[in-house]
Structure formats: structure tokens, C-alpha cells
PAROZA-81718 format. One record per atom (N, C-alpha, C): atom name; x, y, z. Coordinates in Angstrom, 3 decimals, decimal comma, m for minus. Layout:
BEGIN
  atom      east     north        up
    CA         X         Y         Z
...
% end
This chain:
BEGIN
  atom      east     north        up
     N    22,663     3,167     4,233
    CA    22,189     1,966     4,892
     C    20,708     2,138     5,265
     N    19,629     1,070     5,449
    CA    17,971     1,007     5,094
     C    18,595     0,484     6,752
     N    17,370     1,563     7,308
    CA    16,494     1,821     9,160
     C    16,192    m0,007     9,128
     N    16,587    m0,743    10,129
    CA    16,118    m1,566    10,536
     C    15,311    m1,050    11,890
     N    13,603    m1,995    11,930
    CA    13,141    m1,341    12,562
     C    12,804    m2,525    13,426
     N    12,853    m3,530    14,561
    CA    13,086    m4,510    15,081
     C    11,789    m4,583    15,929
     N    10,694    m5,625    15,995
    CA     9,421    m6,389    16,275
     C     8,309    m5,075    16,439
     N     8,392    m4,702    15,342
    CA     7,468    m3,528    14,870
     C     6,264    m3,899    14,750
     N     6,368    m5,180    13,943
    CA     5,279    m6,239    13,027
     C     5,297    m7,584    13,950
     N     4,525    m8,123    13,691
    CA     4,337    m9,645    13,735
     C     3,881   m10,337    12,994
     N     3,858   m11,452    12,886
    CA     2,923   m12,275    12,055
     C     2,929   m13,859    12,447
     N     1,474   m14,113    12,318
    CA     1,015   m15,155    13,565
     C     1,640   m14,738    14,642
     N     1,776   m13,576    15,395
    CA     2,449   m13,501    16,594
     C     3,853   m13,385    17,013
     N     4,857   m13,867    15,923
    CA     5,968   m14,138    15,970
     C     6,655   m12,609    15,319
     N     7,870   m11,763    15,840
    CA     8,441   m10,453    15,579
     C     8,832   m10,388    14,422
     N     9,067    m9,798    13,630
    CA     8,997    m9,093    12,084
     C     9,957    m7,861    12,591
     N    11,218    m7,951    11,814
    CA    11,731    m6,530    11,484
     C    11,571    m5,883    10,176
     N    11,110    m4,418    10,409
    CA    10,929    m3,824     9,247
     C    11,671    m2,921     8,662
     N    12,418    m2,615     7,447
    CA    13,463    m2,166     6,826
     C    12,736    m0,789     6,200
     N    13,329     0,730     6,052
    CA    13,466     1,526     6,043
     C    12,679     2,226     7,184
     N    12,293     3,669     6,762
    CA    11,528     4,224     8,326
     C    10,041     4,268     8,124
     N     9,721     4,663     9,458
    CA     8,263     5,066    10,042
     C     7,888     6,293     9,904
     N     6,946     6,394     8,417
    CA     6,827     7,499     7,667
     C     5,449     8,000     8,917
     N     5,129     8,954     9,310
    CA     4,139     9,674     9,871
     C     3,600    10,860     9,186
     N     2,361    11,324     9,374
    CA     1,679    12,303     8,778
     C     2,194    13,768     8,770
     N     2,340    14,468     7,593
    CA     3,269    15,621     7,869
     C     4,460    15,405     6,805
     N     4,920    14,206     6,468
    CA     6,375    14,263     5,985
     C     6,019    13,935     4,602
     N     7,138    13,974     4,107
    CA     6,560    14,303     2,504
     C     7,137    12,768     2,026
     N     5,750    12,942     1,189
    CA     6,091    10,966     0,415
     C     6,904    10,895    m0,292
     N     7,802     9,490    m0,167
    CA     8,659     9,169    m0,957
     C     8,698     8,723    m2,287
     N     9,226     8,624    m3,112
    CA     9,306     8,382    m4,295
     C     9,283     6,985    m4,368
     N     9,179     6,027    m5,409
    CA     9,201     5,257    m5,445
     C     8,801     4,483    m6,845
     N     9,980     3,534    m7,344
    CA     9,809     2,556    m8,615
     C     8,712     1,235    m8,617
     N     7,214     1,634    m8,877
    CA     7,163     0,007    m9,032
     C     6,646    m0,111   m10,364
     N     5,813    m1,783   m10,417
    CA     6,365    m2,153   m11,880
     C     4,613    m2,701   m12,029
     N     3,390    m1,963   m13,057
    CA     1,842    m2,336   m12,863
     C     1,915    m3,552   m13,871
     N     0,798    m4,130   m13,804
    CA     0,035    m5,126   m14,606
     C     1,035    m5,376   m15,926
     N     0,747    m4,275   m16,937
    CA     1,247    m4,166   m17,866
     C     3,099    m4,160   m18,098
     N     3,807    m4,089   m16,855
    CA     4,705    m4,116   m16,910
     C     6,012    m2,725   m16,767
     N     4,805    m1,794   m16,773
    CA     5,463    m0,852   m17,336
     C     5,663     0,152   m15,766
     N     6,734     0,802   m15,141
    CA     6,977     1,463   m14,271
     C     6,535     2,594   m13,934
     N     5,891     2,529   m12,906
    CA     4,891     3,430   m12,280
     C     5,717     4,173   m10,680
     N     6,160     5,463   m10,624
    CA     6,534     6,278    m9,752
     C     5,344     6,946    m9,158
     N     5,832     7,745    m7,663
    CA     4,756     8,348    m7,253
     C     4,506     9,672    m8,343
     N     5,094     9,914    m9,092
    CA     4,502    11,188    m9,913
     C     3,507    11,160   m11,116
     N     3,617     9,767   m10,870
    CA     2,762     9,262   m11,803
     C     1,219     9,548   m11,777
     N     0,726     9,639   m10,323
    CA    m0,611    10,107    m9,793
     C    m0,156    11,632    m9,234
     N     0,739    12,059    m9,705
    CA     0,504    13,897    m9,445
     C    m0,879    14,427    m9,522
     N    m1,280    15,585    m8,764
    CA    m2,158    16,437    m8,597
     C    m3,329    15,718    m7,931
     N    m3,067    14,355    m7,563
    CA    m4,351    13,440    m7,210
     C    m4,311    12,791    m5,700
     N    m5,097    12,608    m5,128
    CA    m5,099    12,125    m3,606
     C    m4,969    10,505    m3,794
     N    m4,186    10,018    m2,701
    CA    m3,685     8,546    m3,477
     C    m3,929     7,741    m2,192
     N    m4,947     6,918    m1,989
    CA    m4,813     5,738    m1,010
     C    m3,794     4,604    m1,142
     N    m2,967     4,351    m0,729
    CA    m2,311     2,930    m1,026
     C    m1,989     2,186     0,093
     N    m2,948     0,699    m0,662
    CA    m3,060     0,041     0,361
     C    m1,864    m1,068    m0,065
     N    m1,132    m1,418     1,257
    CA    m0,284    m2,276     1,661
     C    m0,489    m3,650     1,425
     N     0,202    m4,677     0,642
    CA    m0,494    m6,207     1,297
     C     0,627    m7,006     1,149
     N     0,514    m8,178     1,545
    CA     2,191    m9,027     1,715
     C     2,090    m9,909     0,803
     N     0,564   m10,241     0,050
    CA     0,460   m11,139    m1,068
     C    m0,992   m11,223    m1,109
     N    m1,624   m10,717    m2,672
    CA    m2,917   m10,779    m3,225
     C    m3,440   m12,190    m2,552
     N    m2,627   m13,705    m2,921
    CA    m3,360   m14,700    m2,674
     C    m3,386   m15,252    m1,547
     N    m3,620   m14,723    m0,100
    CA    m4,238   m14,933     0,730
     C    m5,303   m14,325     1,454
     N    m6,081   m14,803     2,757
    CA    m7,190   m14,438     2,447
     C    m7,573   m13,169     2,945
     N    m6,755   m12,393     3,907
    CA    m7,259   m11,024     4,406
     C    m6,837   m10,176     3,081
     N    m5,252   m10,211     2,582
    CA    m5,109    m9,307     1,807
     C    m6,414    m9,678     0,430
     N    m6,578   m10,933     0,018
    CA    m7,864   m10,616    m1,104
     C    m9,080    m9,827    m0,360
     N    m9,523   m10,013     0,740
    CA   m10,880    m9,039     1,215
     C   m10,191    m7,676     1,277
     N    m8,939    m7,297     1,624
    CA    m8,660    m5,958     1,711
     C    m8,901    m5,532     0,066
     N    m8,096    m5,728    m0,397
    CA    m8,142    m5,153    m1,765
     C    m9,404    m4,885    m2,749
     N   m10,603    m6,044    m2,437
    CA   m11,629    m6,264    m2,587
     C   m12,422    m5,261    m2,134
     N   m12,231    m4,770    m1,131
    CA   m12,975    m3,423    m0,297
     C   m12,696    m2,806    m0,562
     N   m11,531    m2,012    m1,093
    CA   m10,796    m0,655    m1,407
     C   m11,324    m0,477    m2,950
     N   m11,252    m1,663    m3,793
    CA   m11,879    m2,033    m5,001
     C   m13,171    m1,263    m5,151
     N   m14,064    m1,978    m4,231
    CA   m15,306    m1,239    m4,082
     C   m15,584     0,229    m3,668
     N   m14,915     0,219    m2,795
    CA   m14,966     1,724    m1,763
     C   m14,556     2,756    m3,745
     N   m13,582     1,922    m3,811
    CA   m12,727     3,206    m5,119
     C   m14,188     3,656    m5,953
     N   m14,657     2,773    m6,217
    CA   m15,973     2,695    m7,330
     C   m16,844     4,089    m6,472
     N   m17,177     4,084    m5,446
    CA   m17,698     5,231    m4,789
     C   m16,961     6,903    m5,011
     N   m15,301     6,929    m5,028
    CA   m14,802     7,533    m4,874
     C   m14,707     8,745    m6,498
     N   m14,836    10,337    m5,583
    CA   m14,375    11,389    m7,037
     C   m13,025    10,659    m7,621
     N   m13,038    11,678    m8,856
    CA   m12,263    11,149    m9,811
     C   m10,554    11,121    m9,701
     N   m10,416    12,316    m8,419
    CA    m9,402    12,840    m8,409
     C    m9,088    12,262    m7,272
     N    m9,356    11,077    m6,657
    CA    m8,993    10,210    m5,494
     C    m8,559     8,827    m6,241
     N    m7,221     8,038    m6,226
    CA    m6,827     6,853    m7,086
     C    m6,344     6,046    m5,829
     N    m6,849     4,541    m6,139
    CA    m6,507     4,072    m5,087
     C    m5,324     2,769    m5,708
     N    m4,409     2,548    m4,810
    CA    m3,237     1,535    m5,316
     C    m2,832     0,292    m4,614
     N    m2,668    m0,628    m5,057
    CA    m2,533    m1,834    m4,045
     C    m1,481    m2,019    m4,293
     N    m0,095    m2,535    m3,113
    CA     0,917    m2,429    m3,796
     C     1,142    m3,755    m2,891
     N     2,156    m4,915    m3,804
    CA     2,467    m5,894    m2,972
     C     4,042    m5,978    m3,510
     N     4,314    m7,514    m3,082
    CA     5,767    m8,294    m4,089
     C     4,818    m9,239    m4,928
     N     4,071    m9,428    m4,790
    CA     3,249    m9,910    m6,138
     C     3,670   m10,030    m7,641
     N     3,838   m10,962    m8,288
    CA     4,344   m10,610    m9,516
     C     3,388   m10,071   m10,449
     N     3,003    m9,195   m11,553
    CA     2,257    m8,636   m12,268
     C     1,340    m9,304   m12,563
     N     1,904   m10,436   m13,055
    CA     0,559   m11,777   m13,822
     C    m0,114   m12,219   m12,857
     N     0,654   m12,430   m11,783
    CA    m0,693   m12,581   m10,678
     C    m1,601   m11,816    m9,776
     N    m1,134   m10,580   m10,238
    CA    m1,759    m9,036    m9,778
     C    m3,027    m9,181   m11,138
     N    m2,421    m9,320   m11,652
    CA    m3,395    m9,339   m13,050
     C    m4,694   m10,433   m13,304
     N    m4,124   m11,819   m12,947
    CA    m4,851   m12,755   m12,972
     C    m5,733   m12,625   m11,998
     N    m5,488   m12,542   m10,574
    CA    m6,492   m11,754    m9,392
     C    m7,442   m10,792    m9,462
     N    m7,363    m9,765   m10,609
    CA    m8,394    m9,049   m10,880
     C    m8,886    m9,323   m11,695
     N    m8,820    m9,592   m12,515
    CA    m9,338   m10,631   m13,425
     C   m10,619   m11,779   m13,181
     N   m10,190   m12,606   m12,195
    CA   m10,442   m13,567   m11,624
     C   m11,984   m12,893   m10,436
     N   m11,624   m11,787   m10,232
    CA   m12,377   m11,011    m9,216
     C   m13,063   m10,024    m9,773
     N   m12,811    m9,374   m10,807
    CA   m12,904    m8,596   m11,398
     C   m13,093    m7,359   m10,819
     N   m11,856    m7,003   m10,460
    CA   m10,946    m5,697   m10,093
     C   m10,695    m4,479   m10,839
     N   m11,195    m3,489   m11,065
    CA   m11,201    m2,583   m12,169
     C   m10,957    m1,405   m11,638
     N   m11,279    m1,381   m10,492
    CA   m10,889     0,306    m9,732
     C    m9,949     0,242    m9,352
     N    m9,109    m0,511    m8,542
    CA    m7,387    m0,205    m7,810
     C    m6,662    m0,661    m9,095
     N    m5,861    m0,013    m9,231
    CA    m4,301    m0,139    m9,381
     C    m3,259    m1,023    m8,715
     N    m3,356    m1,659    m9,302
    CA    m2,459    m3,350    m8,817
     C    m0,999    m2,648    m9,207
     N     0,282    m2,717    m8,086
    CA     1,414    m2,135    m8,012
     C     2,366    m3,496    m7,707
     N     3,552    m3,979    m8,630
    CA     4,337    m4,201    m7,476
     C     5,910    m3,894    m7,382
     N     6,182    m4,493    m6,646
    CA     7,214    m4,164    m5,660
     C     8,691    m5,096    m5,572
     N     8,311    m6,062    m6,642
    CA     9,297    m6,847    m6,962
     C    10,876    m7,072    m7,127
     N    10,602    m5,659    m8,040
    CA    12,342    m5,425    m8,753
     C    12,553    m4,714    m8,070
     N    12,759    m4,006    m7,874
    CA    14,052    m2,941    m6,778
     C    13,470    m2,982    m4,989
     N    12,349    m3,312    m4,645
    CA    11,736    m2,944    m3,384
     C    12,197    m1,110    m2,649
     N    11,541    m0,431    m3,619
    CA    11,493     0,505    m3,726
     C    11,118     1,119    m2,539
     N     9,665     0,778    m2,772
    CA     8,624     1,402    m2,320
     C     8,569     0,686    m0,837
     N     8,904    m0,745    m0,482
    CA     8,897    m1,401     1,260
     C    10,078    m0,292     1,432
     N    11,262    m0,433     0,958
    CA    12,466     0,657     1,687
     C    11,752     2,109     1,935
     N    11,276     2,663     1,120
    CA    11,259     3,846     1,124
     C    10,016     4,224     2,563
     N     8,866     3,366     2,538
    CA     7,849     3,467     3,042
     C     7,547     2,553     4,565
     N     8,958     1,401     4,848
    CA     9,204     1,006     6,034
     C     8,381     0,068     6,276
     N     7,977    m0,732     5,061
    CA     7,515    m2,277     4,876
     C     7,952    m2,855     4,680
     N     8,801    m3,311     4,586
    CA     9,677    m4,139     3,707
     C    10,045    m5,281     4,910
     N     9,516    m6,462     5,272
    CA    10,046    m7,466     6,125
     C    11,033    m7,977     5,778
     N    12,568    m7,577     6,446
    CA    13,542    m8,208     6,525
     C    13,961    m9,899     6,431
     N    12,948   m10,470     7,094
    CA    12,758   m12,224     7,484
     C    12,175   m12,631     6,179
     N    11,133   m12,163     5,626
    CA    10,195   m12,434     4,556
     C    10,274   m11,909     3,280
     N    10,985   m11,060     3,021
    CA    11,141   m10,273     1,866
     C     9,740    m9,762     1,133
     N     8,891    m9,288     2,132
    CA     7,409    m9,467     1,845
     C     7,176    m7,784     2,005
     N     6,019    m7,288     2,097
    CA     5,707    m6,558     2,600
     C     4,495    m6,427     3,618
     N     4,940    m5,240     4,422
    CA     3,746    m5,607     5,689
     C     2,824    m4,772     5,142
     N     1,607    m5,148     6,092
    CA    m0,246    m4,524     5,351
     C    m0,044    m3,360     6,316
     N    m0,021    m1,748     5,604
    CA    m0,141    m0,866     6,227
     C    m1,100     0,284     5,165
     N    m1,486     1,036     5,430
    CA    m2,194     1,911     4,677
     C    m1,591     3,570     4,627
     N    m1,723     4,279     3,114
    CA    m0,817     5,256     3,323
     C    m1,991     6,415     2,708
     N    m2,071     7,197     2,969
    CA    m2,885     8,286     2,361
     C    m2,265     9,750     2,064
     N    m1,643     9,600     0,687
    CA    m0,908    10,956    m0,006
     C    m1,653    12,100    m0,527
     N    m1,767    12,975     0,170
    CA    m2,100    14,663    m0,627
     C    m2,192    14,771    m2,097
     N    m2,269    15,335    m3,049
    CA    m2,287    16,000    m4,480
     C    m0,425    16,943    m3,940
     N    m0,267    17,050    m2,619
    CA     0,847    18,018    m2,616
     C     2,085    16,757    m1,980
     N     2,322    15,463    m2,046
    CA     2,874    14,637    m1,896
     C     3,536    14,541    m0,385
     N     2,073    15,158     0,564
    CA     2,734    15,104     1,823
     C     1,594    13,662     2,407
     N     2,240    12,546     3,414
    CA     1,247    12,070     4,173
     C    m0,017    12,516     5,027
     N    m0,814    12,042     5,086
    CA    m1,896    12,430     5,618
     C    m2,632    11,664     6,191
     N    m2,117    10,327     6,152
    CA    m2,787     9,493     7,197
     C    m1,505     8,079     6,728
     N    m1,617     7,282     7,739
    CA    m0,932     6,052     8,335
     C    m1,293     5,627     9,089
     N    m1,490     3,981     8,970
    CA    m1,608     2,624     9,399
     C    m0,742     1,575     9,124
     N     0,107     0,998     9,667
    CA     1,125    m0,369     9,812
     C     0,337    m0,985    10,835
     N    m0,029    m1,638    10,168
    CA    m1,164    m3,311    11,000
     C    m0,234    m4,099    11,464
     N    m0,193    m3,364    12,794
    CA     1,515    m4,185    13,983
     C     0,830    m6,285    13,725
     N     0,048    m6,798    13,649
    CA    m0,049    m8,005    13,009
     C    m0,599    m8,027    11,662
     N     0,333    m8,623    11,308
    CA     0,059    m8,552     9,536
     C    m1,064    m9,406     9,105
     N    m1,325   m10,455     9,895
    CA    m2,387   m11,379     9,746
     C    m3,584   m10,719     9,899
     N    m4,087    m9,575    10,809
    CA    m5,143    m8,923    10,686
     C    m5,298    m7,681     9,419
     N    m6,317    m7,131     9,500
    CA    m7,091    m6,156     8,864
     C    m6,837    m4,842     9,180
     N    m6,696    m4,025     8,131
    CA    m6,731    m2,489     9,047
     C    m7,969    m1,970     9,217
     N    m7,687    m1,023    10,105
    CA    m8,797    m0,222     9,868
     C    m9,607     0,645     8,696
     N   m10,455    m0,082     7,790
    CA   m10,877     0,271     7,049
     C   m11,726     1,746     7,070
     N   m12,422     1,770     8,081
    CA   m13,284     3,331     8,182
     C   m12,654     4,285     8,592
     N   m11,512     3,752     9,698
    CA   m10,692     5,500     9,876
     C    m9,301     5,682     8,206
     N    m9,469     4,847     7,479
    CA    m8,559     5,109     6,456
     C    m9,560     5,935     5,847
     N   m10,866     5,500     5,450
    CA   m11,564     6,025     4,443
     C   m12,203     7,369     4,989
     N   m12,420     7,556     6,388
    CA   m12,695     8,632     6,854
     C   m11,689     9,460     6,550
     N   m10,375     9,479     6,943
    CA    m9,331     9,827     6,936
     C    m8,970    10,463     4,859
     N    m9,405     9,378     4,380
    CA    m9,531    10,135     3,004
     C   m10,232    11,308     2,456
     N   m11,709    11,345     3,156
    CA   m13,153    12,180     2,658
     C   m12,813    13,236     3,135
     N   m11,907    13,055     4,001
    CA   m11,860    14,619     4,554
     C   m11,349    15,299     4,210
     N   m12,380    17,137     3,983
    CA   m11,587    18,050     2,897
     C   m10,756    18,746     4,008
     N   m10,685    18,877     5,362
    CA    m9,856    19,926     6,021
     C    m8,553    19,342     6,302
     N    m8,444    17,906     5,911
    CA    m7,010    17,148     6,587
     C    m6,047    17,418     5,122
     N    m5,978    18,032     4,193
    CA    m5,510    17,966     2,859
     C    m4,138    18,815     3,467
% end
């Protein structure tokens, strides 16, 4: 049975329960099925040996999650080679696709989350009410342990963009 986690989240203000657990720094990342652009199924082993930002969003076409993704987009373009950054929504592919496209998105990795909700269970996004996912930020090791977390308790806002990316650069937090 999937952790119900009860007014964790909000959105516009109103309580959000969130389905599986509250992964914290230290514990080792979960696995997880999703399904990229192309269609084709993408697990966390898929970015083995590599440091992995993944950013959270509840849907490309509105307007915080397009500036989030948009920033991480950019930020990625800055980033060594061996740092991959992932956007993961319920988004369907074609419109993960058409959005970068449209924006022209070339550094993140558009993820989603559609078919099995893998990755909300496993990672404790997954809005029960919405079948959505909440905007949280996850930062995985090369050794598949967490190393940083953010769940944006209102989903309507922004995370913290500089302590994620700080939180990335850093070689002693590995």
C-alpha cells in the first residue's frame, strides 16, 4: 500500500495529499519507469555514474512550471558533462516535445510520468486529488543516494532555484 501523506502540499492554498514517502538526503534513490520524448522508457539507471538534477513539475503548460524548466534548461547549458538534468511531469511526450520545441529546449531531458506513476509513488509526488505531480526538486549522486530535496509545500510557487543549484556545484556534498 503507497504512504498517504495528508496537506503536505497545497495549491492555491487549498491541502493536497501526497502519495508515497518523504524521500530526505541520505537515502538511496528510487528506481523508477518513465516514458521520454521519443517514447522509449527511461529508468534511474539510465543516468548511472552521473549526478542527476530532477526537477519536479505538475504540467509543462503553465506558467511557473514553463519558467522553471526554462531555467534549469539554461543553468544545464552551464553545467560539466557529467551533471544531467531531468524534468519530469504527467505530461504526455508530444507535449513534452512540442514545448521544447516551441522553446527550444535542448539541455533537460523531458520525462514523463504517465503510464505507471512510477516515479510520483516512488518519490512522494504524486497528488492523490489531482493525479498530478507536485513541483519538488531532487538531486541524485553518481552513487544513487539523495543529496538534496525540495517539495514546494505550494505548488503554485517556485523553488528555490540557487540553493538547488548550489546544492548541485558542490564537490564535498557528493
Amino acid at each position: 500500500m503507497v504512504q498517504e501523506r495528508k496537506d503536505v502540499a497545497t495549491f492555491q492554498g487549498g491541502p493536497l495529499t501526497l502519495m508515497g514517502p518523504e524521500l530526505k538526503v541520505g537515502d538511496k534513490a528510487p528506481d523508477f519507469k518513465l516514458i521520454d520524448t521519443s517514447l522509449k522508457p527511461v529508468m534511474l539507471a539510465s543516468s548511472k555514474g552521473k549526478t542527476r538534477l530532477i526537477s519536479v513539475v505538475p504540467s509543462i503548460d503553465t506558467p511557473v512550471c514553463d519558467l522553471q524548466t526554462k531555467r534549469f534548461n539554461q543553468e544545464a547549458s552551464k553545467l560539466p558533462g557529467d551533471i544531467v538534468v531531468l524534468t519530469v511531469s504527467m505530461d504526455l511526450p508530444f507535449a513534452q516535445s512540442r514545448w521544447c520545441g516551441a522553446v527550444g529546449a535542448d539541455k533537460v531531458q523531458m520525462l514523463s510520468d504517465y503510464q505507471e506513476h512510477s516515479f510520483g509513488a516512488a518519490y512522494g509526488v504524486l497528488i492523490k486529488e489531482l493525479k498530478l505531480l507536485s513541483r519538488a526538486i531532487f538531486i541524485v549522486s553518481p552513487n544513487d543516494k539523495i543529496r538534496y530535496v525540495e517539495y514546494v509545500k505550494e505548488i503554485t510557487q517556485h523553488p528555490d532555484y540557487d540553493k538547488a543549484l548550489g546544492a548541485l556545484k558542490c564537490k564535498s556534498c557528493a
